[in-house]
C-alpha positions as CSV (number, residue, x, y, z in Angstrom):
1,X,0.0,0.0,0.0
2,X,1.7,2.9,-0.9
3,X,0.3,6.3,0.9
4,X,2.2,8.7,-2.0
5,X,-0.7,10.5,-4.1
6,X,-1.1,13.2,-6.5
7,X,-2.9,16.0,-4.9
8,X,-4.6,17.4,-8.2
9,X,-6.8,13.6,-8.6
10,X,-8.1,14.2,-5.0
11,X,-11.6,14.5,-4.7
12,X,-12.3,17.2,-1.8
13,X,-15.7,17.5,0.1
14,X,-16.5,20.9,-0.2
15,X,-19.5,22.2,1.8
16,X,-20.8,22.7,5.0
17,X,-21.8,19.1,6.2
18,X,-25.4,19.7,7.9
19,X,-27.7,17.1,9.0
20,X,-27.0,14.3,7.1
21,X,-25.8,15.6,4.0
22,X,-23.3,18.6,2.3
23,X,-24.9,21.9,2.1
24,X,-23.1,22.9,-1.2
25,X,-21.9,26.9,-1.2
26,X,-19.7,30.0,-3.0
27,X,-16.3,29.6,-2.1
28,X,-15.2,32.4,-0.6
29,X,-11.7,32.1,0.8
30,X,-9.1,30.7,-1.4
31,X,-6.8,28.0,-0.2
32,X,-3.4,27.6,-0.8
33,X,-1.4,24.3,-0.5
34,X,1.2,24.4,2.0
35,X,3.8,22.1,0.1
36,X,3.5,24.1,-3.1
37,X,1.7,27.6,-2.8
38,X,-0.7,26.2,-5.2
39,X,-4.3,27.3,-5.1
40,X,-6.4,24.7,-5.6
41,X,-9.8,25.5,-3.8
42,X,-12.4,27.9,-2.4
43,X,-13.9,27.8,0.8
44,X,-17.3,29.4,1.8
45,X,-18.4,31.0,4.9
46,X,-21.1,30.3,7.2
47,X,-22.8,33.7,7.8
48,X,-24.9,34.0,11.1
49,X,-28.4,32.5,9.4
50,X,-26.6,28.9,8.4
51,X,-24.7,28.8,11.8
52,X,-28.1,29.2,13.0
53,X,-29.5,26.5,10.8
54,X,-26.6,24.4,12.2
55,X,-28.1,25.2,15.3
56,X,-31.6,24.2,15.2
57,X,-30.6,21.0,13.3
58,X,-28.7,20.1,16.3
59,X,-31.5,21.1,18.6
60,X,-34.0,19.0,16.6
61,X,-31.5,16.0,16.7
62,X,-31.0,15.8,20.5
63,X,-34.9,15.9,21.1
64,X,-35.7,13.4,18.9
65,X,-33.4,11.1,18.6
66,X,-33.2,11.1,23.0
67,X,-29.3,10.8,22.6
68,X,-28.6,12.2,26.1
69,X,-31.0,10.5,27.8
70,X,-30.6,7.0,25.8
71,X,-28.7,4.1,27.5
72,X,-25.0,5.1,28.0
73,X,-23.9,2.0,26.8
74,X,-26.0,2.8,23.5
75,X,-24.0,5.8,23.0
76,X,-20.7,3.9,24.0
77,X,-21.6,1.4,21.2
78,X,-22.2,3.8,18.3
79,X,-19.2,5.6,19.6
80,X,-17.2,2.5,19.1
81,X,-18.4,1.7,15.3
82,X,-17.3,5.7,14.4
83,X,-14.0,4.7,15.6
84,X,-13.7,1.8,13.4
85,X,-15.2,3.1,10.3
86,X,-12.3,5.8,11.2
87,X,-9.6,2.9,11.2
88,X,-11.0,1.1,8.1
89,X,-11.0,4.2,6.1
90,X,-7.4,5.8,7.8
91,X,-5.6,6.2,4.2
92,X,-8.4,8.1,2.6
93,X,-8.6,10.4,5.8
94,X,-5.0,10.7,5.4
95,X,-4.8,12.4,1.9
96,X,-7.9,14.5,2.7
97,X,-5.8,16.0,5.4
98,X,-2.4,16.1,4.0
99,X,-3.4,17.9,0.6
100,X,-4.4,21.4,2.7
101,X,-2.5,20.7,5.9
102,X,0.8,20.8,7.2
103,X,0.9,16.9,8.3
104,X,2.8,14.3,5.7
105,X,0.6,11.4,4.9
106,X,3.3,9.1,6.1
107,X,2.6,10.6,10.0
108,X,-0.9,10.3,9.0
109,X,-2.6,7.0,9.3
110,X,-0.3,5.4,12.5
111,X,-0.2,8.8,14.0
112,X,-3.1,11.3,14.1
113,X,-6.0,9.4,12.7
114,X,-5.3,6.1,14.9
115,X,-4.9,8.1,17.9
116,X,-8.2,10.0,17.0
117,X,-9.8,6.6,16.7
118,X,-8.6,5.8,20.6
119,X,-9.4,9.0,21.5
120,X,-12.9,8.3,20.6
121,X,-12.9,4.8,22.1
122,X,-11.7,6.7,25.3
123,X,-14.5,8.9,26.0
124,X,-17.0,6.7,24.6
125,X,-16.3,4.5,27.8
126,X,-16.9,7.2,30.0
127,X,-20.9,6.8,28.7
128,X,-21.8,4.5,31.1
129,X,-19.2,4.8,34.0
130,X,-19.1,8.3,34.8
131,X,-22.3,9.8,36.5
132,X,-23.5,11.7,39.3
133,X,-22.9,11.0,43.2
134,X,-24.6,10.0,46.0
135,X,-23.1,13.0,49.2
136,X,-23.4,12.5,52.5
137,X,-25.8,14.6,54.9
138,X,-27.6,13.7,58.0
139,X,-30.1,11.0,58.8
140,X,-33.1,13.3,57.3
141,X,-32.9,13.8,53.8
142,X,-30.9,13.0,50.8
143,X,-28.5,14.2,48.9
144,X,-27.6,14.0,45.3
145,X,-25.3,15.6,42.4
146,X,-27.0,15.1,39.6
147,X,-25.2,15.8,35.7
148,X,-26.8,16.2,32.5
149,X,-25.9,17.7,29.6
150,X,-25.4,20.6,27.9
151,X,-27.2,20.6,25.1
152,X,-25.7,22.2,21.9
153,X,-21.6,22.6,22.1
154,X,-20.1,24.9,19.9
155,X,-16.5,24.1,18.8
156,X,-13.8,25.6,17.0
157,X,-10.6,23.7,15.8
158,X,-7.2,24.9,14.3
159,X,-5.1,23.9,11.1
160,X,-2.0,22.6,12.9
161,X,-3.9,19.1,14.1
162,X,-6.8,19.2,11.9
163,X,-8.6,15.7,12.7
164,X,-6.9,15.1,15.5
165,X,-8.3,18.5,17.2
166,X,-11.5,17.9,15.7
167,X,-11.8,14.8,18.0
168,X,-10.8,16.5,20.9
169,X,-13.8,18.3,20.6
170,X,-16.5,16.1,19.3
171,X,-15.3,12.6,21.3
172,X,-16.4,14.2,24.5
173,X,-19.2,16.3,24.0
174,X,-20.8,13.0,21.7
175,X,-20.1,10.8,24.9
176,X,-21.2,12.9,27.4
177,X,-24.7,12.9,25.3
178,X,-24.7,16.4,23.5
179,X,-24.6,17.7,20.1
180,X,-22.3,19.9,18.2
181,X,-21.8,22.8,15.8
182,X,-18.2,22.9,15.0
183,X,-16.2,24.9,13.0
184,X,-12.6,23.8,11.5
185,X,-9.6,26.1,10.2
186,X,-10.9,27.3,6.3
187,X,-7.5,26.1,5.7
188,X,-8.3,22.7,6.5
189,X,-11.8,21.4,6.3
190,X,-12.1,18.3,4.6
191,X,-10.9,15.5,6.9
192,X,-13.0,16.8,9.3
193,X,-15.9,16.5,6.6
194,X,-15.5,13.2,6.0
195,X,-15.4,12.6,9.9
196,X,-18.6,13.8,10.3
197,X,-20.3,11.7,7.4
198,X,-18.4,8.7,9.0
199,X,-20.2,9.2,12.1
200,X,-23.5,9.5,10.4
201,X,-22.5,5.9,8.6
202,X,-21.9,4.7,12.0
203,X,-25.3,5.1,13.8
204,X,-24.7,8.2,15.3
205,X,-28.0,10.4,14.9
206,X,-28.3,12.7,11.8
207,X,-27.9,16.5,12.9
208,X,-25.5,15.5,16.1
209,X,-23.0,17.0,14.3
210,X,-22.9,19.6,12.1
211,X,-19.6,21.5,10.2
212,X,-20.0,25.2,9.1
213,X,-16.9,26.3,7.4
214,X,-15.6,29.5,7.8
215,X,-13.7,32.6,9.1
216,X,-13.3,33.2,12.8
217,X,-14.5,37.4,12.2
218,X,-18.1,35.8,10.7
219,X,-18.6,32.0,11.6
220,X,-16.1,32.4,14.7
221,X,-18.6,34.7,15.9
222,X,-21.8,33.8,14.9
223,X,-21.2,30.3,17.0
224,X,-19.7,31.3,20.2
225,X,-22.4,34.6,20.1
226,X,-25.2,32.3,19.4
227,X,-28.0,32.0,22.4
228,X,-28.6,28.5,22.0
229,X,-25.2,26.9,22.0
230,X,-24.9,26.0,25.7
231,X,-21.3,25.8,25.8
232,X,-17.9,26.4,23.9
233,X,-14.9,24.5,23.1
234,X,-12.1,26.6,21.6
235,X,-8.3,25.5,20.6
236,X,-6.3,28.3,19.2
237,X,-4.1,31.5,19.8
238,X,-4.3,33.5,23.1
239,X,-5.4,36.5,20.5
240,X,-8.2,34.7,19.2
241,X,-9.5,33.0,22.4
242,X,-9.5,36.5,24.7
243,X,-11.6,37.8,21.4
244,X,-13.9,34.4,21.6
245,X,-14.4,35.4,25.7
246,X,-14.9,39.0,24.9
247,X,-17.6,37.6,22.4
248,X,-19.3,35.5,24.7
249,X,-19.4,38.3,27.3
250,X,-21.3,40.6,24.6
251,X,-23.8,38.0,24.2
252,X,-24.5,36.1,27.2
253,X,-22.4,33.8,29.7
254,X,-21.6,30.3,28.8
255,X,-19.3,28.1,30.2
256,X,-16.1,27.9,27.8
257,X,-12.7,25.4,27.5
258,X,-10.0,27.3,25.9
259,X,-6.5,25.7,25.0
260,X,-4.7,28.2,23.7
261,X,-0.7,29.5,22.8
262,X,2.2,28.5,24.2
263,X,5.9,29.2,25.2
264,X,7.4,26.3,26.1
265,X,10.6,25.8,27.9
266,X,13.3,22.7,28.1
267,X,15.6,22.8,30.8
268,X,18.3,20.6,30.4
269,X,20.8,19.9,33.4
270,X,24.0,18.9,33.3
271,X,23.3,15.1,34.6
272,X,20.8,14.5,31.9
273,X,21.5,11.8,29.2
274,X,22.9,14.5,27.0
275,X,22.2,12.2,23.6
276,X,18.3,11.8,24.7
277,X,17.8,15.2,25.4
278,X,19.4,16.7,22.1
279,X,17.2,13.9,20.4
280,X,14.0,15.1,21.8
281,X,14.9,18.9,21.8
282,X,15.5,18.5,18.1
283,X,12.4,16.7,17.6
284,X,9.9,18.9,19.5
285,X,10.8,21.9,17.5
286,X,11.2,20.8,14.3
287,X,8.0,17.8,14.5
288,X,5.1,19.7,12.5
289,X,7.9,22.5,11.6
290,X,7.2,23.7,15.2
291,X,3.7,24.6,14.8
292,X,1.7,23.2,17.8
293,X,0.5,25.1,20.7
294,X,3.5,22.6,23.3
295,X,6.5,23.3,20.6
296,X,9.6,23.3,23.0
297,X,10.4,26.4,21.6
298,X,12.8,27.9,24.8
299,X,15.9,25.9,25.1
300,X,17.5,26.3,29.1
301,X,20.4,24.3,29.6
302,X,23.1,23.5,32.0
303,X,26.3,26.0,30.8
304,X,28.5,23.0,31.8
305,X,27.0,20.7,29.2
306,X,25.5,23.3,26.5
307,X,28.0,22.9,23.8
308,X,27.5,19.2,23.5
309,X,24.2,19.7,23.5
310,X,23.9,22.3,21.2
311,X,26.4,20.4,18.7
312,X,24.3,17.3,19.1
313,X,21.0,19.5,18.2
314,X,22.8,20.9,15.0
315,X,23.5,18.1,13.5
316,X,19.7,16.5,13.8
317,X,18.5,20.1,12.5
318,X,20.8,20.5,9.7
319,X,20.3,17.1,8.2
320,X,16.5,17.9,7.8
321,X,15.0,17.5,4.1
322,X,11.9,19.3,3.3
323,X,9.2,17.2,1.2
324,X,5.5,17.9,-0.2
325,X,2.7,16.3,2.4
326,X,1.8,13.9,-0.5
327,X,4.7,12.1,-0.9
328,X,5.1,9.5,2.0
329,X,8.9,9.8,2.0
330,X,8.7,13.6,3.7
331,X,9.7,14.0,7.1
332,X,9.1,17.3,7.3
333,X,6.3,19.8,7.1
334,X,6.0,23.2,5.0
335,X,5.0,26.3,7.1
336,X,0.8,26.6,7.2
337,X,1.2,29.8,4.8
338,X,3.4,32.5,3.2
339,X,2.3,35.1,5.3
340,X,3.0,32.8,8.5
341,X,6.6,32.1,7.3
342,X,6.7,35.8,6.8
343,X,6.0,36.3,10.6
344,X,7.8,33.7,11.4
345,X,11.3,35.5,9.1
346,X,10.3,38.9,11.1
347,X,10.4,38.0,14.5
348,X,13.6,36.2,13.6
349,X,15.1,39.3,12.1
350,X,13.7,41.4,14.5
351,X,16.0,38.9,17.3
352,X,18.7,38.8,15.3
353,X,18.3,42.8,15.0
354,X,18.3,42.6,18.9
355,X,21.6,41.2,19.4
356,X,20.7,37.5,18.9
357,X,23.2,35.0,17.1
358,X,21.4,32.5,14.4
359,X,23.6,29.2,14.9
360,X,21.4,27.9,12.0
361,X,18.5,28.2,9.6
362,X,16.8,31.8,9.9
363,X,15.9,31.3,6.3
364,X,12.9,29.9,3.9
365,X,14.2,26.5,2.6
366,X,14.8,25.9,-1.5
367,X,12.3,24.4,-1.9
368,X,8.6,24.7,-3.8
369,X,6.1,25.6,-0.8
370,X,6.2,27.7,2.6
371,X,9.4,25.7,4.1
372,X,11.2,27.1,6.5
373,X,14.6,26.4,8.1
374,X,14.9,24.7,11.5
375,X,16.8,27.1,13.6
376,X,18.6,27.9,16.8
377,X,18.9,31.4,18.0
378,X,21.6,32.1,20.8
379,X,22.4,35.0,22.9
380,X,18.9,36.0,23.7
381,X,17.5,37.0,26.5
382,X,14.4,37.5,28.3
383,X,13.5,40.9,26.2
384,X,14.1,39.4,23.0
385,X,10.8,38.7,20.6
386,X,11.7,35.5,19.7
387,X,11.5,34.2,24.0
388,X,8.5,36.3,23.9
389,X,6.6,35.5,21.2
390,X,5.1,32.7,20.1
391,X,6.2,32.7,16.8
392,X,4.5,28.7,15.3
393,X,7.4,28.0,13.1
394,X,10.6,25.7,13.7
395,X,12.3,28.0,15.8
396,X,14.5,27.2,19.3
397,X,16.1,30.1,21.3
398,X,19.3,29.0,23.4
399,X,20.0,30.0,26.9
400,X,22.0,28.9,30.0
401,X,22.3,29.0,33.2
402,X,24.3,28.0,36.6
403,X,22.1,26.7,39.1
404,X,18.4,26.1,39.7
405,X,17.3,28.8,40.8
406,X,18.7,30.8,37.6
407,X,17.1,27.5,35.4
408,X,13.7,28.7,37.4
409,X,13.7,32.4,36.5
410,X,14.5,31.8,33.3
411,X,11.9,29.3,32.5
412,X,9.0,31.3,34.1
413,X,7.4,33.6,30.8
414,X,4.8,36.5,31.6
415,X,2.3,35.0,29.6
416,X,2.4,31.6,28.6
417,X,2.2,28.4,30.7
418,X,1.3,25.2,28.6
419,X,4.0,22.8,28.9
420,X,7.4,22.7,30.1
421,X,9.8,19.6,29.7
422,X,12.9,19.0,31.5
423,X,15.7,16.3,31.8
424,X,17.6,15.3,34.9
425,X,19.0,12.0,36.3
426,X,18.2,13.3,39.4
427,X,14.6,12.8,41.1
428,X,14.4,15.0,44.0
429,X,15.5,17.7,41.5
430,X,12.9,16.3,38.6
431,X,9.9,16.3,41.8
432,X,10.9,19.9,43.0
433,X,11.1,21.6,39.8
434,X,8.0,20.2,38.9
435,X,6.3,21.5,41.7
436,X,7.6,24.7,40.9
437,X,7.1,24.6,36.9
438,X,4.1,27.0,36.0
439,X,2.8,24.7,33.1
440,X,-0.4,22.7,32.8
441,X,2.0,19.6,31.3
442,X,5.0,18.6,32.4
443,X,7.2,16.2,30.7
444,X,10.6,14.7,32.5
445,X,13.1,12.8,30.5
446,X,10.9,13.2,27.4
447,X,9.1,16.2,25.3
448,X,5.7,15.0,24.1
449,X,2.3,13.3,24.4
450,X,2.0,9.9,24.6
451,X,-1.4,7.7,23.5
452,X,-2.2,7.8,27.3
453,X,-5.2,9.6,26.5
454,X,-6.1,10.0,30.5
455,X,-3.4,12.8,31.2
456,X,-5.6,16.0,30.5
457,X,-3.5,18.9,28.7
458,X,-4.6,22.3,29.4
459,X,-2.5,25.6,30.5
460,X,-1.4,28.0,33.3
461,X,-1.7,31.6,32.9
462,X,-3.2,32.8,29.3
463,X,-2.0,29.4,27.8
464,X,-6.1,28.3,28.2
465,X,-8.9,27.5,30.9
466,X,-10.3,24.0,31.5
467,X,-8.8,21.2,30.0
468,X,-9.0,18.6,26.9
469,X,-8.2,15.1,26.9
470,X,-8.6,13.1,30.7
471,X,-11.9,12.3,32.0
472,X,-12.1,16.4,32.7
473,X,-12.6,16.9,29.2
474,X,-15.6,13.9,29.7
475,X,-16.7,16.1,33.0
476,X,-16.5,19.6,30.8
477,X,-19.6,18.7,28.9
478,X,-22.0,17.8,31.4
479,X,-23.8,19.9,34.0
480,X,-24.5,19.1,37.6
481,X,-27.1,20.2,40.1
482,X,-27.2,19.7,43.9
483,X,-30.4,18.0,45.0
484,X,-31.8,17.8,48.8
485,X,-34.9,15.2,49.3
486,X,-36.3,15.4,52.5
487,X,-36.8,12.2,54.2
């Protein structure tokens, strides 16, 4: 089986996927492939009337087909055939999302769209296991916490993860017995399509689901301002989720989950296994060409051992080849679009500008496409844009320092506080900095998720509020009440 395609025979759903069926529309947004600048489609966007008519299809669905109030296990079932219409269909799912997106279809169908398929088969569990509780009170009356849930969810997902984040969203929400109205990136619509037609294929009620594409200014809005979506789940920038909270203020409370940007730091001491932490240094930067919310994007090491480090990082950087997402060979993923490796080369400049030395990369790649370079900036400091910023592209900042204390200070940002990793043979040290780490993950020894779909991710500071992922994302779409029978 051979995953390589040519991107110009691929058949792309284009439409907003309503009910049951696509709701054909003007394409309004053109699309550009990553891999060659080519554009290649149009995408329409959902003004406030068709969000609407999302809306009420959802509504309709819920009450008639009962699905929150159904047998768990009944929804855990359903649940479970989605996830394996999913697996059975993984190569098409690929090239749907490696033509628009960033991810090569050789990551594809072992990476995201299998761990989407577990993600599902994770919440769907929580159906029937996960309910309200029995609380103690005196011998007179009883008490109860009763959840339900919300209703309608609204959700918005970015390009970065495209299927992947998708699930995030729809996996609990489905399993905790709502419906959703959910919006991907207008760069990167179709898997998600197809997702949602899988589902109908699989039992799942009609109108359960429903994708508007979009822009965040009209479609963005229209969802998390509408009055009868109950609740709203949002991945994304920090700039884009304060304007989704300043939104929802304007038009009525609702409870929101927001996982949004990130600034990551890697501190690296000197009795670390020098060899393992180059190799996951290396690879948390330049995996997805840095563009995901937990890039390890703030290098802190040990001065004692940064040389070898940093020669050990250079050579896994500079041996990097970039490749178009259709091929199966590539390694190594374009930049989303030319105007983000624009950003990406001025905040770069902009360091270098500052006094900051480029040790490699600070360039666009030869290549057809937005590539750009994998790169290491030293002789930053804590006032330079690119340890500020959070620029989405495959760029590490180098700093060191001489003891712990320094390691803290240097690690702590004003903003962000997503993730952190950090790499020590030393446990005490590995248990005490983690206490101390202002990040909502925390990886020792190792920079990344694992298919341990249990451990929520969510951040400190403006990295988010609430979490995804875990049974809290399970718990985030349902309400409870408090009742008191007196006996």
């Amino acid at each position: 089986m051979s995953l390589s395609f040519d991107p110009d025979s691929l058949a792309l759903p284009m439409g907003h996927f309503i009910g049951d069926r696509l709701v054909a529309a003007e394409g309004v947004i053109a699309m550009h492939r990553p891999s060659d600048g080519k554009a290649y489609a149009d995408c329409p966007v959902a003004d406030a009337d068709l969000v609407d008519q999302a809306v009420q299809t959802a509504k309709t669905a819920l009450k008639q087909s009962n699905w929150g109030g159904v047998r768990p296990r009944e929804r855990l079932k359903v649940l479970h055939r989605w996830a394996d219409l999913i697996e059975r269909d993984a190569v098409e799912l690929a090239k749907l999302e490696a033509v628009s997106s960033t991810r090569p279809v050789g990551h594809l169908v072992e990476g995201d769209i299998a761990v989407s398929a577990e993600q599902i088969r994770f919440f769907a569990e929580f159906a029937d296991k996960e309910g309200g509780d029995l609380v103690p009170t005196d011998d007179g009356n009883l008490g109860m916490i009763m959840t339900e849930p919300y209703g309608v969810v609204g959700a918005i997902t970015p390009w970065n993860f495209p299927i992947n984040m998708a699930v995030w969203k729809l996996g609990p929400a489905l399993a905790a017995g709502n419906a959703v109205v959910l919006k991907p990136s207008e760069m990167t619509p179709f898997s998600t399509i197809r997702l949602a037609e899988l589902a109908v294929r699989a039992g799942i009620p009609a109108g359960l689901i429903n994708i508007v594409l979009g822009d965040g200014m009209t479609t963005g809005n229209a969802i998390t301002g509408h009055p009868d979506i109950a609740k709203i789940s949002f991945t994304g920038s920090t700039r884009a989720g304060s304007a989704i909270m300043e939104n929802i203020a304007r038009t009525g409370i609702k409870p929101m989950t927001l996982e949004l940007g990130g600034k990551s730091p890697q501190l690296v001491f000197a009795d670390a296994d020098i060899d393992r932490a180059a190799a996951a240094v290396a690879t948390s930067i330049t995996s997805n060409a840095g563009q995901a919310c937990v890039a390890g994007s703030r290098l802190i090491v040990e001065k004692s051992v940064a040389a070898p480090l940093i020669a050990a990082i250079l050579k896994k950087m500079e041996g990097i080849v970039p490749g178009p997402t259709w091929d199966a060979a590539s390694q190594y993923s374009p930049i989303i679009s030319d105007r983000q490796r624009q950003r990406i080369g001025d905040i770069v400049a902009a360091s270098v500008a500052a006094g900051a030395q480029c040790l490699t990369g600070g360039r666009p790649m030869d290549a057809p496409g937005y590539f750009y370079s994998p790169t290491l900036l030293t002789g930053v400091d804590q006032t330079s844009p690119a340890v500020i910023e959070e620029i989405f592209g495959p760029v590490l900042t180098l700093q060191t320092f001489e003891d712990e204390e320094e390691a803290m200070i240097l690690a702590d940002h004003p903003s962000y506080g997503l993730a952190a990793g950090l790499f020590t043979s030393d446990l005490s040290r590995a248990i005490r900095l983690t206490r101390r780490l202002q990040a909502g993950t925390i990886w020792v020894n190792r920079y990344g998720r694992s298919r341990d779909h249990i451990l929520p991710t969510g951040g400190y500071k403006q990295s988010g509020i609430g979490k995804d992922l875990g049974r809290e994302a399970f718990h985030a779409n349902r309400k409870s009440k408090s009742v008191l029978i007196g006996l």
